[in-house]
DSSP file (Angstrom, degrees, kcal/mol; ACC not computed):
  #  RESIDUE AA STRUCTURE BP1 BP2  ACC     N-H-->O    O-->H-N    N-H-->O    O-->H-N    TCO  KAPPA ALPHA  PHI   PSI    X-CA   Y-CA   Z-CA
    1    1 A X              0   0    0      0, 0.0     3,-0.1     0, 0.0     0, 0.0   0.000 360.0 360.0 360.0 119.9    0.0    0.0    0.0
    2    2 A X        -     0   0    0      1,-0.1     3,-0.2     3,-0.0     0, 0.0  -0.278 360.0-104.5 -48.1 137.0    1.4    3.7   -0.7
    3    3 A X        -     0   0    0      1,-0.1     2,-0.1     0, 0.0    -1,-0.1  -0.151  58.4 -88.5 -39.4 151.0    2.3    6.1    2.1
    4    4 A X        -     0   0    0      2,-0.1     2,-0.4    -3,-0.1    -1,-0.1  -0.241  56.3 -81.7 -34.6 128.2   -0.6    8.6    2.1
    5    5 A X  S    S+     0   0    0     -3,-0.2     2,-0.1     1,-0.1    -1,-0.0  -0.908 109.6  28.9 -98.2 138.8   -0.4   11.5    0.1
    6    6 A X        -     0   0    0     -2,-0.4     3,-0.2     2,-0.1    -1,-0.1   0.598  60.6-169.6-114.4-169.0    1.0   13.8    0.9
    7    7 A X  S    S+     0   0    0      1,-0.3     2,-0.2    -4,-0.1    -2,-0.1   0.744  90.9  21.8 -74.3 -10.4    4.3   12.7    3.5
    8    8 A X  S    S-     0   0    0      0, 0.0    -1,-0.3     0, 0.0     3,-0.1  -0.758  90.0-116.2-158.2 101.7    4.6   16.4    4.1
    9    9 A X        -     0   0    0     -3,-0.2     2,-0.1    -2,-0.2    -2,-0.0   0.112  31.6-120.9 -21.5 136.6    2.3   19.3    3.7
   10   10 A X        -     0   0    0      1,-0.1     3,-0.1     3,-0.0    -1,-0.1  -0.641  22.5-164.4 -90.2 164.9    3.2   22.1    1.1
   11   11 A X        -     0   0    0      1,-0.3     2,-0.2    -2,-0.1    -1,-0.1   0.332  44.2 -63.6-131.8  19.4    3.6   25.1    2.7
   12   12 A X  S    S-     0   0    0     43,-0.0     2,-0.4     0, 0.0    -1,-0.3  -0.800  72.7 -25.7 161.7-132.8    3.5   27.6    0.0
   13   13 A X        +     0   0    0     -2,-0.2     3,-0.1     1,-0.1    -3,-0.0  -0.867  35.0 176.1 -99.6 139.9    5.0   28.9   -2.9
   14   14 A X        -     0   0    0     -2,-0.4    43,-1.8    42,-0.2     2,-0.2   0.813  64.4 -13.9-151.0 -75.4    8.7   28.6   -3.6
   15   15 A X  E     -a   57   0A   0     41,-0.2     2,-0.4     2,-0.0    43,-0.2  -0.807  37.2-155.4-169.4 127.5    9.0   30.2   -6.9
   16   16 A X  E     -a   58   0A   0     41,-1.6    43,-2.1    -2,-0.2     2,-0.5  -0.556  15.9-171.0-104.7 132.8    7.5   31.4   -9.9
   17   17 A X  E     -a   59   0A   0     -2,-0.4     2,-0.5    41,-0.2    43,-0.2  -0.923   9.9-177.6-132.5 128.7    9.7   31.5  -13.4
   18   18 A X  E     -a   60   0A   0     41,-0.8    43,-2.5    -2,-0.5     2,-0.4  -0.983  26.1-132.6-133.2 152.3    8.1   33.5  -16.5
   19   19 A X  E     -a   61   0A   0     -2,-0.5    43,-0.2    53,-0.3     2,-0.2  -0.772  40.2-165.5-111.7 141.0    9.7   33.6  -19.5
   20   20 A X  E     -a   62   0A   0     41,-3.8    43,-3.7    -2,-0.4     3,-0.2  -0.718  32.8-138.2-128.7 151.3    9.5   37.2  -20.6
   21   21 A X  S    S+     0   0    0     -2,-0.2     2,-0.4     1,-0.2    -1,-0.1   0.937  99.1  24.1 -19.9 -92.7    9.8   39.9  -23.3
   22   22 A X     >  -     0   0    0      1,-0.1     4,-2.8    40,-0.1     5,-0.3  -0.935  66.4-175.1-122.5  75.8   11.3   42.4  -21.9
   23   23 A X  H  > S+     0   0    0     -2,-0.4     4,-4.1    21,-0.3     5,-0.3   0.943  90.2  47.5 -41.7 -51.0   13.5   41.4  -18.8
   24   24 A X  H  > S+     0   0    0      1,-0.3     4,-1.0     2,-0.2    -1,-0.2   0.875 114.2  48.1 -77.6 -39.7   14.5   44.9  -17.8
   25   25 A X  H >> S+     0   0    0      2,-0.2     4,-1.8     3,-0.1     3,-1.0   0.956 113.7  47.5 -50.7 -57.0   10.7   46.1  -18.1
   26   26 A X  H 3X S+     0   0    0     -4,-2.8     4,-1.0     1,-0.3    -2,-0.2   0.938 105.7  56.9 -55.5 -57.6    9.2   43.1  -16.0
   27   27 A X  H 3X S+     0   0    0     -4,-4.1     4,-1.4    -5,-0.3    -1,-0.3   0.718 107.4  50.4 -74.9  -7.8   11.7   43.5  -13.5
   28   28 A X  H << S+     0   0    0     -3,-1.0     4,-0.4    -4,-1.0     3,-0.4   0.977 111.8  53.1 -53.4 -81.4   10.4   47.3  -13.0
   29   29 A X  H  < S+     0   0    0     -4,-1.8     4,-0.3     1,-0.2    -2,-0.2   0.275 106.4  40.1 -11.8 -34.8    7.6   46.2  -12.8
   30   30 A X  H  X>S+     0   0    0     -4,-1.0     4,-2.3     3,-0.1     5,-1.6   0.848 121.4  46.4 -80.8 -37.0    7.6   43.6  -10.2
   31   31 A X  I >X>S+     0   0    0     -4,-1.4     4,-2.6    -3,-0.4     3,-1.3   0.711 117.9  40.0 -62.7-101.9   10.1   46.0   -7.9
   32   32 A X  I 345S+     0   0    0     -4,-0.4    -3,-0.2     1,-0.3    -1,-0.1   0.530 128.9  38.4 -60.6 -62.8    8.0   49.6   -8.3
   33   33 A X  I 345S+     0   0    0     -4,-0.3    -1,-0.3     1,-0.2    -2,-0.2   0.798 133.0  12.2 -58.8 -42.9    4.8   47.4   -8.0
   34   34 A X  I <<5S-     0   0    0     -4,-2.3    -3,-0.2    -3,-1.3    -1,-0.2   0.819  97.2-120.3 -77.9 -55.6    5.0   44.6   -5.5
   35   35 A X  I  << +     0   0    0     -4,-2.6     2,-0.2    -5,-1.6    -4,-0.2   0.690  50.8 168.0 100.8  34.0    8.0   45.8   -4.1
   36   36 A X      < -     0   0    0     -5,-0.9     2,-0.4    -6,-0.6    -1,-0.2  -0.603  22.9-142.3 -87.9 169.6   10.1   42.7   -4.9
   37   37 A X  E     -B   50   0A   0     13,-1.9    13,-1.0    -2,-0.2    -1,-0.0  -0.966  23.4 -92.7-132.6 129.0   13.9   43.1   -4.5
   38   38 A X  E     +B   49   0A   0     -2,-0.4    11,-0.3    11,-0.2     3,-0.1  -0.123  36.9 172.9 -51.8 128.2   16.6   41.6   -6.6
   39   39 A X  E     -     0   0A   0      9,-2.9     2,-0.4     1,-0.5    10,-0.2   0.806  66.0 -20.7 -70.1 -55.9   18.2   38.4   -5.9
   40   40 A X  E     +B   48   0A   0      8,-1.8     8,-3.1    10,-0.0    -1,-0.5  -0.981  57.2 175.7-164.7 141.2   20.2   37.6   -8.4
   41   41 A X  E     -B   47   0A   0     -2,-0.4     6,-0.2     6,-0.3     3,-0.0  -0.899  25.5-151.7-169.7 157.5   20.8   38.6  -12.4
   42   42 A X    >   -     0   0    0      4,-1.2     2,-0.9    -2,-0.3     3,-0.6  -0.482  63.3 -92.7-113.6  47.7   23.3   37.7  -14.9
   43   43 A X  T 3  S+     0   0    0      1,-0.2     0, 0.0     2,-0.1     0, 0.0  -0.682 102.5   8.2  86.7 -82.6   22.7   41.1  -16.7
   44   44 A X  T 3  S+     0   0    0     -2,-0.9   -21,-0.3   -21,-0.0    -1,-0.2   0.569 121.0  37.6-148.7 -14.8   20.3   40.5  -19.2
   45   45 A X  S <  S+     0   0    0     -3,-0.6    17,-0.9     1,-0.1     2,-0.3   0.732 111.3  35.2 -82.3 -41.0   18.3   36.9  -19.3
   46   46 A X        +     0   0    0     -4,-0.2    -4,-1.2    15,-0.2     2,-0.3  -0.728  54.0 150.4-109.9 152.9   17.8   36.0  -16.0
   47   47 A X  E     -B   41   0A   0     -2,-0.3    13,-1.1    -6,-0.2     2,-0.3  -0.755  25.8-151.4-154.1 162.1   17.0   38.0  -12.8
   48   48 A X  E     -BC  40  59A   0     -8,-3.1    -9,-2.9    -2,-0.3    -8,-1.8  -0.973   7.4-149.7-150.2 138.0   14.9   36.6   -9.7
   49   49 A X  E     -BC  38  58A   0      9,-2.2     9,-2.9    -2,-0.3     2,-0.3  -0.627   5.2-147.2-139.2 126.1   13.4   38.6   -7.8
   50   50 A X  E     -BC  37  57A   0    -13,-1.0   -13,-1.9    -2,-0.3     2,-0.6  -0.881   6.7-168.6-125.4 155.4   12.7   37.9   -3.6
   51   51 A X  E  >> - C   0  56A   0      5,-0.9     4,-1.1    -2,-0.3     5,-0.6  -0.960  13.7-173.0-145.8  92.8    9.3   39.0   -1.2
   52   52 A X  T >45S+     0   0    0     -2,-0.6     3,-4.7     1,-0.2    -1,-0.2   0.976  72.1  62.0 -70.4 -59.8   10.8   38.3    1.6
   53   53 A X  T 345S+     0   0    0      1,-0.3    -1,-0.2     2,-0.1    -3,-0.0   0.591 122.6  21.5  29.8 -82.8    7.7   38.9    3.4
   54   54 A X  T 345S-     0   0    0      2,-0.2    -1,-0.3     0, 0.0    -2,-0.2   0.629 105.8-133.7-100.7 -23.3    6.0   36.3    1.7
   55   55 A X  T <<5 +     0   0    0     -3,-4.7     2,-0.3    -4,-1.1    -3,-0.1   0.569  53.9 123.6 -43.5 108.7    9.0   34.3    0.6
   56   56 A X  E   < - C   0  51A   0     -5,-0.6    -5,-0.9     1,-0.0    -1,-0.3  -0.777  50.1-132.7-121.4 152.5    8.8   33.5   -2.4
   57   57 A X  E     -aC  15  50A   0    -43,-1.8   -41,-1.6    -2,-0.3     2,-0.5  -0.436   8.8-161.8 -94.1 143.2   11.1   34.1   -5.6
   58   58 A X  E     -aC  16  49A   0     -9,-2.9    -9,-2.2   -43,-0.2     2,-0.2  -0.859  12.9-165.1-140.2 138.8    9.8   35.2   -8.9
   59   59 A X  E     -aC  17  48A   0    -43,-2.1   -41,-0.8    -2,-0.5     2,-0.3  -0.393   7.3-161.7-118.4 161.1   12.3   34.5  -11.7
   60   60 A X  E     -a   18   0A   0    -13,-1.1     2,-0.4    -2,-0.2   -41,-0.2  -0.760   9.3-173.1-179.4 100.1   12.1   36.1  -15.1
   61   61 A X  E     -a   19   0A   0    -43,-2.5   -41,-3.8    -2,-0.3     2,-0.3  -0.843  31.9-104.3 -94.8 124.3   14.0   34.2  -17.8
   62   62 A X  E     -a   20   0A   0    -17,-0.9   -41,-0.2    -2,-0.4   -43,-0.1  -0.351  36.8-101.1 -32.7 103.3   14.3   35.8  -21.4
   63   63 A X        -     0   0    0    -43,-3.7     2,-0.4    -2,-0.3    -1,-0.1  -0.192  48.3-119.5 -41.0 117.0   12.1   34.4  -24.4
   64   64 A X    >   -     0   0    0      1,-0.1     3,-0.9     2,-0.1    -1,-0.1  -0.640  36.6 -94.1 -90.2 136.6   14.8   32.3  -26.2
   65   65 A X  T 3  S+     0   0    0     -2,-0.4    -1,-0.1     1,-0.3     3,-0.1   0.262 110.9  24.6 -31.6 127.0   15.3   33.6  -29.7
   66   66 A X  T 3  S+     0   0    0      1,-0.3    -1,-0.3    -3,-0.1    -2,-0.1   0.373  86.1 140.9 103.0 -21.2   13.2   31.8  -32.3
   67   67 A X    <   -     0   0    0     -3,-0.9    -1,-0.3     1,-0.2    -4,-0.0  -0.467  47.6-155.2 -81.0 154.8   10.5   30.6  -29.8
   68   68 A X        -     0   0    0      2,-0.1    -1,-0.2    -3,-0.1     3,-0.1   0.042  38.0-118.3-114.5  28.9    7.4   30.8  -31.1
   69   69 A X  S >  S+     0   0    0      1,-0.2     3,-1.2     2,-0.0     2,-0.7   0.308  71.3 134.4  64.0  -4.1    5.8   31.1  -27.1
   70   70 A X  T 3  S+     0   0    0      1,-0.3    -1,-0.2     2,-0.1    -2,-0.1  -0.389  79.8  19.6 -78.0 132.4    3.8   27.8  -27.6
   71   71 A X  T 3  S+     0   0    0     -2,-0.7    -1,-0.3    -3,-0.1    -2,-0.0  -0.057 104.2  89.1 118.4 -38.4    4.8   26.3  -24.1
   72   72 A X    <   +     0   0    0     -3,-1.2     2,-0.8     2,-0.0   -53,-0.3   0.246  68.0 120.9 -70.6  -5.6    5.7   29.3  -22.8
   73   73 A X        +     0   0    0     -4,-0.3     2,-0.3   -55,-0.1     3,-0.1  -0.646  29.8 173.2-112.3 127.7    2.1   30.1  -21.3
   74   74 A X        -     0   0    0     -2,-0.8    48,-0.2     1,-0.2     3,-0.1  -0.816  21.2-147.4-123.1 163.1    0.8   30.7  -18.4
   75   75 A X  S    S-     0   0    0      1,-0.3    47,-0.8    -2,-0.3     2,-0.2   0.982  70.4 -39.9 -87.9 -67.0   -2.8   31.8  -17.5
   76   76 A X  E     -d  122   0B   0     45,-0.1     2,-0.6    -3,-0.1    -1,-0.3  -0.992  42.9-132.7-149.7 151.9   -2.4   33.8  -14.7
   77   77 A X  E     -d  123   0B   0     45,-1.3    47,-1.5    -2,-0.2     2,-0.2  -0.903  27.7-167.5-121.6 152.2   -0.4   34.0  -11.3
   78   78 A X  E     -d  124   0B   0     -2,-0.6     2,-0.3    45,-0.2    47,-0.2  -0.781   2.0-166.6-115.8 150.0   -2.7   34.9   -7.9
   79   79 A X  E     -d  125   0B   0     45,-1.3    47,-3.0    -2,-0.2     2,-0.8  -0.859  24.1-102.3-140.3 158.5   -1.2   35.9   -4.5
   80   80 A X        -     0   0    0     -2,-0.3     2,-0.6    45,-0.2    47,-0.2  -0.604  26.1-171.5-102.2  99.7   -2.8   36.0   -1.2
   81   81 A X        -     0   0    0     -2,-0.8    47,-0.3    45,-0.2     6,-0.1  -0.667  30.3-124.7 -79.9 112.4   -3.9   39.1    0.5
   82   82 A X  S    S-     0   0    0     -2,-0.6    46,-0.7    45,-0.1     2,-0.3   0.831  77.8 -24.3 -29.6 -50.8   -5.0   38.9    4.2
   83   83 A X  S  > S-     0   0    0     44,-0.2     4,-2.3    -3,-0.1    44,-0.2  -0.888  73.8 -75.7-151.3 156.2   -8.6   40.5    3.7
   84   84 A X  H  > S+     0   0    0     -2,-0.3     4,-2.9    44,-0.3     5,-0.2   0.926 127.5  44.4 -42.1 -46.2  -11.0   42.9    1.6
   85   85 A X  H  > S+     0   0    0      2,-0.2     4,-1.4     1,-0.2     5,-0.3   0.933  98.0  67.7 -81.7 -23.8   -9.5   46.1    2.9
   86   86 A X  H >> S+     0   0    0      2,-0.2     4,-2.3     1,-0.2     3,-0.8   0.967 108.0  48.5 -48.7 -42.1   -5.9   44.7    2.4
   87   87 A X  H 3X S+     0   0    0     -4,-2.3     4,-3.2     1,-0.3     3,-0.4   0.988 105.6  54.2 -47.9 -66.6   -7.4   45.1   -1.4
   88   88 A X  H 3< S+     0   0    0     -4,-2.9     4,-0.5     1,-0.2    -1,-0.3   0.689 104.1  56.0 -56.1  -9.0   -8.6   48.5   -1.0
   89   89 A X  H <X S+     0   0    0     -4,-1.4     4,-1.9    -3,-0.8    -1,-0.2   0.735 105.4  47.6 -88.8 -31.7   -5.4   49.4    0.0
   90   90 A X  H  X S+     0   0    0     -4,-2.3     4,-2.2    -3,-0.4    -2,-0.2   0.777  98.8  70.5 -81.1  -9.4   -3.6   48.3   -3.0
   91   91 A X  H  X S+     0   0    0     -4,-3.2     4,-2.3     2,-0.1    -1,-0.2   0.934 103.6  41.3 -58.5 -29.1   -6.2   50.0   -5.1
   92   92 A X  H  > S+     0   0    0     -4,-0.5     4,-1.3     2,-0.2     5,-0.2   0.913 113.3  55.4 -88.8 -36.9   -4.6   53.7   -3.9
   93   93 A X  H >X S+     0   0    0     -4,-1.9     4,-2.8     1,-0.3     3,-0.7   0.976 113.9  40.9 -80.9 -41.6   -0.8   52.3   -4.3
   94   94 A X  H 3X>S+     0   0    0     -4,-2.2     4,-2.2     1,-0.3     5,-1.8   0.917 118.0  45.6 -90.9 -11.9   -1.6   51.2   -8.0
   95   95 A X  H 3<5S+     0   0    0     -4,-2.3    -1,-0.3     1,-0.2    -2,-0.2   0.764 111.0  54.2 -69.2  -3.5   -3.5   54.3   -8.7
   96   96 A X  H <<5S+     0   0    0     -4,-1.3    -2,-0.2    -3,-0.7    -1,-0.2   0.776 115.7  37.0 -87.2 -38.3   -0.7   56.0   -7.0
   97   97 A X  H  <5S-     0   0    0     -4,-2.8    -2,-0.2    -5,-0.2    -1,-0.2   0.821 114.9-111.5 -91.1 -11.8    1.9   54.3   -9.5
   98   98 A X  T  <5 +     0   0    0     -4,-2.2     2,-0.4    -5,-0.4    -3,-0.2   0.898  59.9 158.1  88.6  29.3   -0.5   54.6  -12.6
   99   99 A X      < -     0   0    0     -5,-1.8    -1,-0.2    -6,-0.1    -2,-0.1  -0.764  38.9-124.6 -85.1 133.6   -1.1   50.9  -12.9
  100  100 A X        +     0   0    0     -2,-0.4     2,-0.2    16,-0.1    16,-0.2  -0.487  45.8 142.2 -61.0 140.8   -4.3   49.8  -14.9
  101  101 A X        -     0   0    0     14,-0.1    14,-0.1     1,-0.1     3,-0.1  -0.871  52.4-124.5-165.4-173.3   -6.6   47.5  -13.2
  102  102 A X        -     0   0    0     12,-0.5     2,-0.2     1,-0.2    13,-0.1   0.720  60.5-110.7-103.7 -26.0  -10.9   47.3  -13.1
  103  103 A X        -     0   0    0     11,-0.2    -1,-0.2     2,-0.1    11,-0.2  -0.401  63.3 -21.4 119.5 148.9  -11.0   47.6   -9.3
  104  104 A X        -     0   0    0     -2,-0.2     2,-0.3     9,-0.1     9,-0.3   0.068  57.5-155.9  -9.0 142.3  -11.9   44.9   -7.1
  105  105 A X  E     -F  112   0C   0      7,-2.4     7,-0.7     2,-0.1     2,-0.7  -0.888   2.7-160.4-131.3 104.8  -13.9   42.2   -8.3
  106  106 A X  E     +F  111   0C   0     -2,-0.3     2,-0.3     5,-0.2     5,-0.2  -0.685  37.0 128.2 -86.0 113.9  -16.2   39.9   -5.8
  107  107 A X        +     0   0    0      3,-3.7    -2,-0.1    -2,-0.7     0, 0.0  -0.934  66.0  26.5-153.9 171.6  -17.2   36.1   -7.5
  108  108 A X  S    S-     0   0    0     -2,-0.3     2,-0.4     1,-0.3    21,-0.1   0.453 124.4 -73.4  51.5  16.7  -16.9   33.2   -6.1
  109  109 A X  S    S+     0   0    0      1,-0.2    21,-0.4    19,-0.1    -1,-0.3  -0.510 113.7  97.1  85.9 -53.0  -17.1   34.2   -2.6
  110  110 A X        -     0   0    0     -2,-0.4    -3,-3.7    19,-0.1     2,-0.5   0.086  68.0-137.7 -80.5 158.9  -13.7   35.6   -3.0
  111  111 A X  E     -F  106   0C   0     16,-0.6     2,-0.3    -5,-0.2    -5,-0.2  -0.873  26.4-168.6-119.0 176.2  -12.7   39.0   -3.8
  112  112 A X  E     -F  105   0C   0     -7,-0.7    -7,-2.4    -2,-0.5     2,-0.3  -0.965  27.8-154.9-169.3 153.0   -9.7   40.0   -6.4
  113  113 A X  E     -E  125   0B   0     12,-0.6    12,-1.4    -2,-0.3     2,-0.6  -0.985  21.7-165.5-155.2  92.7   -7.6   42.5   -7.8
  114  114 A X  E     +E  124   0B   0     -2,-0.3   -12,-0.5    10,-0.2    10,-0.2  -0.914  17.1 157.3-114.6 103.0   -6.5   41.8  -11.3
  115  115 A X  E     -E  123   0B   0      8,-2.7     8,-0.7    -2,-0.6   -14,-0.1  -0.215  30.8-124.2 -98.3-160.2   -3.2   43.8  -13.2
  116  116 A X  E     -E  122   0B   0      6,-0.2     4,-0.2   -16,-0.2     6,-0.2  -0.504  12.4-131.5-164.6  84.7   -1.0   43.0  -16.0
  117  117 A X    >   -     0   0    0      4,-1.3     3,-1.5     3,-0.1   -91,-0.1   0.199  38.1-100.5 -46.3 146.5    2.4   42.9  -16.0
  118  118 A X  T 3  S+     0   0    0      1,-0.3    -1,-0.1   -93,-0.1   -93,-0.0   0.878 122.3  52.4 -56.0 -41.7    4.2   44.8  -18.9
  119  119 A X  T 3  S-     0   0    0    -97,-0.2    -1,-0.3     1,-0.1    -2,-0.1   0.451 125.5 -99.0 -38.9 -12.5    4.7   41.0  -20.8
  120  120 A X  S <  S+     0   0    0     -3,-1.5    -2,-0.1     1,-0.4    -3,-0.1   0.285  77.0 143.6  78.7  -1.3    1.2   40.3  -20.5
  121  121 A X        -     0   0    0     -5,-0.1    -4,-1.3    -4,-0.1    -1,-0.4  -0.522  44.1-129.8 -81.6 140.2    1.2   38.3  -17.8
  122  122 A X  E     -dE  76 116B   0    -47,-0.8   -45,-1.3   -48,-0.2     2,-0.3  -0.643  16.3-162.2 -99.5 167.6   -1.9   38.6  -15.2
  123  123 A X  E     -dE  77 115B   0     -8,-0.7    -8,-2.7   -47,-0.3     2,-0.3  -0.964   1.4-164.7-154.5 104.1   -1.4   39.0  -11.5
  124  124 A X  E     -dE  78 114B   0    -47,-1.5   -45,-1.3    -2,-0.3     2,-0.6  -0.746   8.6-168.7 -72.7 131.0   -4.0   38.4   -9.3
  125  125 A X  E     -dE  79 113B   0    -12,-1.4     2,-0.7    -2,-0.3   -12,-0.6  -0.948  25.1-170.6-126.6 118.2   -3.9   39.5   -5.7
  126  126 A X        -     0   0    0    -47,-3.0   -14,-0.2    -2,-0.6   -45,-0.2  -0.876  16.3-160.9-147.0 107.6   -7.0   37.7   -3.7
  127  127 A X        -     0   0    0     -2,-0.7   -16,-0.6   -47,-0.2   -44,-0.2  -0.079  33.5-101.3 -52.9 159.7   -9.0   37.8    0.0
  128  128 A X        -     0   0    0    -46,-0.7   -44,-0.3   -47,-0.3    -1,-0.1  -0.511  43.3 -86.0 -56.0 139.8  -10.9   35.4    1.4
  129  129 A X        -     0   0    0     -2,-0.2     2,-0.3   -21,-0.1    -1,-0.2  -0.142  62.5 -87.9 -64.2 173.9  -14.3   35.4    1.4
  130  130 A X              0   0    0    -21,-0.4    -1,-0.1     1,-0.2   -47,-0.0  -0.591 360.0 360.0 -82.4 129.4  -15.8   37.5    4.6
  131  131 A X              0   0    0     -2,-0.3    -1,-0.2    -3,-0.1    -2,-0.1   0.178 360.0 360.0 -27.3 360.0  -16.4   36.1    7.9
């Protein structure tokens, strides 16, 4: 009989790697918004990117020349925000930088925060539903 799944809880996220456009834009883009801080870069494919806070990595590797992106795609990535007002406070910081977004969104119980990273990639930020 197999052990149980699984032998060891996960305990959250590690690291994210998107393969990007425009390193040097994306990695504006995660520091001014998020407020992540560089780890590591080799100049001009790679850089990774740390919340300590949270910590977790986000990596951003360089489209290699020739790819035609199939494989390369990802839908969206969502991050956790204590609560509903935690949201409403990151509405005034991206209207404060001049980030698009639609505003809060409530479905699913849950509420959400949806941007778009200069690559195209979405970024979710998402409460729980309310107590």
């Amino acid at each position: 009989m197999p052990p149980p799944f699984p032998p060891a809880p996960v305990t959250g996220v590690s690291h994210l790697q998107l393969v990007v456009d425009d390193v040097a834009g994306c990695r504006e883009w995660w520091q001014r918004v998020l407020g992540l801080e560089v780890l590591f870069e080799d100049g001009t494919s790679v850089v990774a990117l740390r919340h300590r806070p949270a910590r977790f990595v986000v990596v951003l590797s360089a489209r290699p020349t020739g790819s035609t992106g199939a494989g390369d795609q990802l839908d969206h990535v969502a991050f956790a925000v204590p609560d509903r007002a935690a949201l409403d406070g990151w509405v005034e910081r991206l209207d404060e930088l001049g980030v698009a977004h639609p505003g809060v969104v409530d479905e699913l119980g849950n509420h959400s925060l949806q941007l778009v990273d200069p690559d195209g990639i979405h970024v979710e930020l998402v409460a729980p539903p309310d107590r």
